[in-house]
C-alpha positions as CSV (number, residue, x, y, z in Angstrom):
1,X,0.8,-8.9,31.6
2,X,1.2,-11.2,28.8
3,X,0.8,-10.9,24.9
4,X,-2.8,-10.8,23.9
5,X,-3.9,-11.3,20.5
6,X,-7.4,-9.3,21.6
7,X,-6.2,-5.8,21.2
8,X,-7.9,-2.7,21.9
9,X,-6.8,-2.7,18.5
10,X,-9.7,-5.0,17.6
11,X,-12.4,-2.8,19.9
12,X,-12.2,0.4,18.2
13,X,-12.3,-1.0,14.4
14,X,-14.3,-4.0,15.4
15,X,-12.6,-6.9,14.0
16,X,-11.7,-10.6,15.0
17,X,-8.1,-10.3,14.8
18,X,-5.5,-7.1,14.9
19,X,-4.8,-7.8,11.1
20,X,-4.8,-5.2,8.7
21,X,-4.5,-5.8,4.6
22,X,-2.7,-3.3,3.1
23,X,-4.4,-1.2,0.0
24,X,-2.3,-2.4,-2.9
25,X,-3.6,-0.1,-5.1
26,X,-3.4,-0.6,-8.9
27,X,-4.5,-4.2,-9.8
28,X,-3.7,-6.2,-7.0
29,X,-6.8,-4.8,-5.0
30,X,-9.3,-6.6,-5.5
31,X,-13.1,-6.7,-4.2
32,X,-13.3,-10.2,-3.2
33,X,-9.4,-9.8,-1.8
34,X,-10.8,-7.0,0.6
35,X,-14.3,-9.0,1.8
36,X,-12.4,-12.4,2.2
37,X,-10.2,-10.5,4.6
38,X,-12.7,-9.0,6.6
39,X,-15.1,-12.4,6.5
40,X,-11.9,-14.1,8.1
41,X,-11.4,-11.4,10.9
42,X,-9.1,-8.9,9.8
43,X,-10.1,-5.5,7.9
44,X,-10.1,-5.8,4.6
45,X,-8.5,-2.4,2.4
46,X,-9.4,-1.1,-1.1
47,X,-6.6,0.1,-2.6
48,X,-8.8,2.9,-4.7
49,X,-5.7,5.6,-5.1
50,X,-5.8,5.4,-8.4
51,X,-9.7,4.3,-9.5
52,X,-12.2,7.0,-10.8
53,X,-15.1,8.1,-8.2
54,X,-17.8,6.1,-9.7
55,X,-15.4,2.9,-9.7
56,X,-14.9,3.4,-6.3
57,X,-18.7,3.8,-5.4
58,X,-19.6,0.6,-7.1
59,X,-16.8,-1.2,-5.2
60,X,-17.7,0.0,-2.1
61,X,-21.6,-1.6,-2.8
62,X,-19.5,-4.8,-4.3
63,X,-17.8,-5.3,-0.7
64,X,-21.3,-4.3,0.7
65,X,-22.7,-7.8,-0.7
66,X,-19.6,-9.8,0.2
67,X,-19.3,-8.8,3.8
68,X,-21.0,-7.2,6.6
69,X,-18.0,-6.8,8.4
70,X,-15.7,-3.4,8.7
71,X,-13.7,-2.3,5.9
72,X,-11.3,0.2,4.7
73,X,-10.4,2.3,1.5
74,X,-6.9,3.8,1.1
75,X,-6.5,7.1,-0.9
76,X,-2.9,9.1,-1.6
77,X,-3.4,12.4,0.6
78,X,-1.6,14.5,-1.9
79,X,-2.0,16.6,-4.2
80,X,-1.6,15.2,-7.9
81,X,0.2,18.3,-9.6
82,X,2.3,17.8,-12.7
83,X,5.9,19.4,-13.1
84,X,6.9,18.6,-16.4
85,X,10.6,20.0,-16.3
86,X,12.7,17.2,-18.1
87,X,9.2,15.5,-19.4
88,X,10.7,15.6,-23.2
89,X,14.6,14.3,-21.9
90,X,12.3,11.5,-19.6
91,X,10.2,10.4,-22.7
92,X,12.9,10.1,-25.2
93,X,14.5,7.0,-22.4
94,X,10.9,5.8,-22.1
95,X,10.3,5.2,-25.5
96,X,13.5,2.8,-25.6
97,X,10.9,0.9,-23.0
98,X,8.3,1.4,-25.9
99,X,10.7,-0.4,-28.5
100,X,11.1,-2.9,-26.3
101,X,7.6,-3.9,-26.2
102,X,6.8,-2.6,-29.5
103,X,4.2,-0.1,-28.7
104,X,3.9,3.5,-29.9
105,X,6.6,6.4,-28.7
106,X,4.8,9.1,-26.8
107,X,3.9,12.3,-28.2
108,X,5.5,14.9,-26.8
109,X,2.4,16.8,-25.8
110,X,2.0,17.6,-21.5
111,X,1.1,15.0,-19.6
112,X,-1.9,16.0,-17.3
113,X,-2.6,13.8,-14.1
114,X,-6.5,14.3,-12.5
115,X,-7.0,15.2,-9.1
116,X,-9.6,13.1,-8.2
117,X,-8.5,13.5,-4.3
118,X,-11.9,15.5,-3.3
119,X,-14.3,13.5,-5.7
120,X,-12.6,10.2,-3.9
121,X,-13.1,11.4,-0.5
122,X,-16.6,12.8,-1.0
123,X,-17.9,8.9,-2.4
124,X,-16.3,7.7,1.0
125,X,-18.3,10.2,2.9
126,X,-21.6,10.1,1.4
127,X,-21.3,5.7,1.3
128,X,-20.2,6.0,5.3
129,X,-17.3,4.0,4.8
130,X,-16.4,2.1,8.2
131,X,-12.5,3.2,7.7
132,X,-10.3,5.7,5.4
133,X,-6.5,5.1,5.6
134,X,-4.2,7.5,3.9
135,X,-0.5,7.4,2.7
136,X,1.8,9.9,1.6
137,X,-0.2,12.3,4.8
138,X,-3.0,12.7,7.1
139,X,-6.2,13.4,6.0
140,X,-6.9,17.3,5.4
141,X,-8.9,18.5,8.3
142,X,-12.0,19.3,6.8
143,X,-12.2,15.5,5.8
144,X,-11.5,14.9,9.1
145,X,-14.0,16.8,11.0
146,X,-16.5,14.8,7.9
147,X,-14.9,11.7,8.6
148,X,-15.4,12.3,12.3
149,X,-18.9,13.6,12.6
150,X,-19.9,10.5,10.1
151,X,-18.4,7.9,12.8
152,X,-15.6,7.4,10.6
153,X,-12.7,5.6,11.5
154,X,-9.1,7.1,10.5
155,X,-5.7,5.8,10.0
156,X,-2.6,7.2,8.4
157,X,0.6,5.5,7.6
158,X,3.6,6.8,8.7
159,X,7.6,5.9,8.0
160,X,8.8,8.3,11.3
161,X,8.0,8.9,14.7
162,X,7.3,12.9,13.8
163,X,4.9,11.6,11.0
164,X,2.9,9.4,13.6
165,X,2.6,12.1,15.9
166,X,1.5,14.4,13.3
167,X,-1.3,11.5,12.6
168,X,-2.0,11.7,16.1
169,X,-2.8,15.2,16.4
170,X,-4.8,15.2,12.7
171,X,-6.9,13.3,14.9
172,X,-6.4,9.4,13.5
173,X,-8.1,6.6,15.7
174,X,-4.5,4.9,14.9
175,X,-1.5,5.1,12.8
176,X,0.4,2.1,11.1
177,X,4.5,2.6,11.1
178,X,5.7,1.1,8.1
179,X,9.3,0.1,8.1
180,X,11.6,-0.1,5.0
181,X,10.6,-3.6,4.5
182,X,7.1,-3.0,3.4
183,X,6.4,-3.9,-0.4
184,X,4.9,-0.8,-2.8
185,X,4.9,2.8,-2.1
186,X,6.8,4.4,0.8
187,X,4.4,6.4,3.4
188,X,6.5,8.9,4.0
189,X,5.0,12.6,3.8
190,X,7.6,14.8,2.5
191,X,10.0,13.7,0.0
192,X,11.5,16.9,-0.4
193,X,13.0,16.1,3.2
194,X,13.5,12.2,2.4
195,X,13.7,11.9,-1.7
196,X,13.8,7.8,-1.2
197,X,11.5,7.9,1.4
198,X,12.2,7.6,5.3
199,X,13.8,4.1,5.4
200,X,13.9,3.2,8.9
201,X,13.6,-0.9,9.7
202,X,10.2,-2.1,11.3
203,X,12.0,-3.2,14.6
204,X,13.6,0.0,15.0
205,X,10.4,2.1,14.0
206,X,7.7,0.6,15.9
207,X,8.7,0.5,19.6
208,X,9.8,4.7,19.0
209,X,6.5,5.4,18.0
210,X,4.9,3.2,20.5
211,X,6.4,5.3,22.9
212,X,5.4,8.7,21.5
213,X,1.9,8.4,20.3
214,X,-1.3,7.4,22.6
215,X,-3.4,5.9,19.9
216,X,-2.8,2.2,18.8
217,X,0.2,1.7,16.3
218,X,-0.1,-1.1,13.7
219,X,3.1,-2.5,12.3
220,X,4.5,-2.9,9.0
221,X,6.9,-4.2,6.6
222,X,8.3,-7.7,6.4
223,X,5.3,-9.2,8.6
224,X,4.5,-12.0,7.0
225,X,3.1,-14.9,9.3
226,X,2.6,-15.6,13.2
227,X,6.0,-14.8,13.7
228,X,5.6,-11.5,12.7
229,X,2.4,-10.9,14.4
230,X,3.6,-11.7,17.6
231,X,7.3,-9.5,17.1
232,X,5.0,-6.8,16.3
233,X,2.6,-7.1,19.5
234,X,6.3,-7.6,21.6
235,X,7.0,-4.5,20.3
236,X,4.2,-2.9,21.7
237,X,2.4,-2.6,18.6
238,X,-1.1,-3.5,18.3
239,X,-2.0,-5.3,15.4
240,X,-0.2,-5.3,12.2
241,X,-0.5,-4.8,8.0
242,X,0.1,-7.1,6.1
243,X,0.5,-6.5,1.8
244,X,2.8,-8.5,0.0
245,X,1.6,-11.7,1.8
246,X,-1.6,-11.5,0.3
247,X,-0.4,-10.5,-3.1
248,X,-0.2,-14.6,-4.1
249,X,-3.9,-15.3,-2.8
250,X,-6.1,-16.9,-5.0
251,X,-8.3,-13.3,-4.6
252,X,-5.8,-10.9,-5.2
253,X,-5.6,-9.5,-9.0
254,X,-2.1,-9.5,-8.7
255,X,-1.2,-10.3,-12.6
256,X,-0.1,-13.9,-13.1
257,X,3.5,-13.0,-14.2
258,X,3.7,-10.6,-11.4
259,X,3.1,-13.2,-9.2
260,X,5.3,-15.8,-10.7
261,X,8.5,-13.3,-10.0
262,X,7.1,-12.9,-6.5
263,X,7.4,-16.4,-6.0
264,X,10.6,-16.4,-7.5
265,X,12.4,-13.5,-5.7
266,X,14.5,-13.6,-2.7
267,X,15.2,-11.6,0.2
268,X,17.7,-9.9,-1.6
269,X,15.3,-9.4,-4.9
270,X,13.9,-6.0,-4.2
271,X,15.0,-2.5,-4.6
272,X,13.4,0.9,-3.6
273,X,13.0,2.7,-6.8
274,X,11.4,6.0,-8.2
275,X,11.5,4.8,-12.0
276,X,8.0,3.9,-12.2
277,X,5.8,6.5,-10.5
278,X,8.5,8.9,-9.5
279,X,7.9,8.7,-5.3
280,X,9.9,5.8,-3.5
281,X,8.3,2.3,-3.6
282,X,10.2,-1.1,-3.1
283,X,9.6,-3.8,-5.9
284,X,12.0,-6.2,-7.2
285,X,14.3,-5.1,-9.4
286,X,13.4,-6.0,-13.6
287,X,14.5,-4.9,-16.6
288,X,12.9,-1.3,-16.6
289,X,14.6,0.2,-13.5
290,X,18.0,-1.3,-14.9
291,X,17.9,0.4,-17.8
292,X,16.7,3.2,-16.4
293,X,19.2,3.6,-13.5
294,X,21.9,2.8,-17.0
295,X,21.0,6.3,-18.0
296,X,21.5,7.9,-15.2
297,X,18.4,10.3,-15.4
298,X,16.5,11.1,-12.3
299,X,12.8,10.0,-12.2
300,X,10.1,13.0,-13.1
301,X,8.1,13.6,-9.8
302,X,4.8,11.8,-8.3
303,X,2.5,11.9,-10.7
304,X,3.8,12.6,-13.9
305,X,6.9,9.7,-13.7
306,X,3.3,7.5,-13.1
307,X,1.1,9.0,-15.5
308,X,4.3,8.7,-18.5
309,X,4.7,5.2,-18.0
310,X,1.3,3.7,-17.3
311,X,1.0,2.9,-21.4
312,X,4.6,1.2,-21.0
313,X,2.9,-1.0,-17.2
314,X,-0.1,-2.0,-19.2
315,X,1.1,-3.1,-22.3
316,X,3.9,-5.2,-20.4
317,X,0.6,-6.9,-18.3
318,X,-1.0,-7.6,-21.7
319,X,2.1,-9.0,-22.8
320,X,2.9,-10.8,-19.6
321,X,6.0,-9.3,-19.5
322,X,7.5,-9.1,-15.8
323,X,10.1,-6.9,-17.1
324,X,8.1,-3.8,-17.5
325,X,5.5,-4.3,-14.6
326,X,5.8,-2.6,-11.4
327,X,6.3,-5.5,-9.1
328,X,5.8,-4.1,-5.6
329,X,7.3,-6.7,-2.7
330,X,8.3,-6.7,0.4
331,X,11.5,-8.2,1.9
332,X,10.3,-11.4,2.6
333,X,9.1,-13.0,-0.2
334,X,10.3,-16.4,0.6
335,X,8.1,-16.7,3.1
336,X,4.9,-16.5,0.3
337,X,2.7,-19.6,-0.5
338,X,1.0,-20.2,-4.3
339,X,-2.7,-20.2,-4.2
340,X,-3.7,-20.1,-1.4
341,X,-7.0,-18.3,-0.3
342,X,-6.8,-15.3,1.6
343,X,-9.1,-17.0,4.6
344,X,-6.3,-19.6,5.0
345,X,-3.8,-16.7,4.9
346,X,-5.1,-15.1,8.0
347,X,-6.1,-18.2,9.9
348,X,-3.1,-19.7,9.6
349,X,-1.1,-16.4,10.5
350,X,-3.0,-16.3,14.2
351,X,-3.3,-19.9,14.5
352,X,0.4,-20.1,14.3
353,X,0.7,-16.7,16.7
354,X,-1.9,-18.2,18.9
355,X,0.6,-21.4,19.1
356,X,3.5,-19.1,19.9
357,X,2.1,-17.5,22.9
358,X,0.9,-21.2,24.3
């Protein structure tokens, strides 16, 4: 049998095409980013990690008016607990950041991170959110059952084969394998076992769990175009995700110097980093994680690394300067277009993958 570009993929979430945005949480996420997807045929994905309860409740009735197709929203399944061991040592190299921009040094008071986690979850719930996709875990079984008895649809990502078969047992309708070329956060659950995140390439990672798990597997990292598309479904993958592609849409709220060193970077550009949020996420390498990696310090832990620098990530966006941003990418940022819209994005990605298996 030949490649198909209907996947049972596309059954079970109810979509067009077997094309999953990513949640780039923290700015890039944007309404109108996640309904233009899912109006074009893929599912669209609110990155709401980081956004209070009632900000994700009014989203969710935003999307609502923009689309009456599926969606997702993608929450952090962990626990946001602050160990502040070295928090004093940590500030005192963050405040050269501080000079740098000309903003206050911090106060040396503890930094306290909320665990919004339950309040999240329970807004998905009572709105009946089509899809939740996790990172960082599955989705605690008592959400599950919830998300289950509600008609929920799950998925979790996952950066090893063991992690996708925990997914699979959690009870997740499918599990995207995210290889070290993905942009942003790595999905890997335990960094106590992998401190820079399980780093295993998108080739090599998707055909292994394809032949361990049951449930549809959704590829990602470095997919970026037809090309990809059809690699992935080759693989034996089902549909894939797709993030840094669509952080240069005209819809994406990607900040505009953020998205000038995106087009700018190379293959070669990006670096997988703890500096800004203490857990493993690949951006291209800027002027913070040099001079952090110059002092030879270790990041604090996820959240506290996060919470201590998010003064030092704002006032960098207000100042457009690309040197203290996070700037989340992928691998293969040559292969990103200026302004287009994120419609074009996905028709041209399956009109070129539709050409490929002529």
């Amino acid at each position: 049998m030949g490649i198909r570009l209907q996947t049972e993929l596309c059954k079970i979430f109810q979509i067009r095409f077997p094309l999953f945005l990513a949640g780039l949480a923290g700015g890039p996420s944007t309404v109108k980013l996640v309904a233009a997807v899912s109006n074009a045929g893929g599912l669209g994905t609110l990155g709401a990690a980081y956004m209070e309860p009632e900000a994700i409740r009014n989203a969710i009735e935003e999307i609502r008016k923009l689309t009456d197709k599926p969606f997702a929203v993608n929450l952090f399944a962990v626990h946001m607990s602050d160990c502040h061991a070295g928090i004093e040592v940590a500030q005192l190299e963050l405040n050269r950041a501080r000079d740098e921009l000309n903003i206050p040094h911090a106060t040396m008071e503890l930094i306290e991170t909320p665990d919004r986690f339950a309040e999240q979850i329970a807004v998905l719930m009572e709105q009946k959110v089509p899809v939740i996709s996790t990172a960082f875990g599955v989705l605690p079984e008592p959400y599950m059952r919830q998300a289950k008895a509600a008609g929920i649809k799950v998925v979790t990502m996952a950066t090893t084969v063991h992690e996708a078969l925990l997914a699979e047992q959690s009870g997740c309708d499918a599990v995207v394998a995210q290889g070290s070329e993905a942009g942003g956060h790595r999905g890997t659950f335990d960094v106590s076992i992998h401190p820079m995140g399980a780093n295993i390439g998108t080739f090599a990672l998707v055909p292994q769990v394809v032949d361990q798990v049951r449930i549809p597997v959704i590829a990602a990292g470095g997919i970026m175009d037809g090309r990809g598309l059809v690699a992935a479904l080759a693989l034996g993958a089902q549909g894939v995700q797709m993030g840094t592609r669509f952080l240069t849409a005209i819809e994406s709220g990607a900040h505009a110097a953020y998205k000038q060193a995106l087009l700018a970077s190379t293959e070669e550009s990006s670096v997988i980093t703890k500096v800004f949020s203490g857990r493993p996420a690949r951006g291209i390498r800027n002027g913070f994680i040099r001079q952090w990696d110059a002092s030879g310090l270790e990041p604090l832990p996820f959240p506290v690394q996060n919470t201590a620098t998010r003064d030092i990530r704002n006032a960098a966006a207000e100042q457009s300067n690309a040197d203290y941003m996070s700037l989340w990418a992928g691998q293969a940022t040559r292969l990103l277009t200026n302004g287009q819209s994120a419609e074009a994005i996905v028709a041209q990605t399956m009109e070129q993958a539709r050409a490929l298996l002529l």
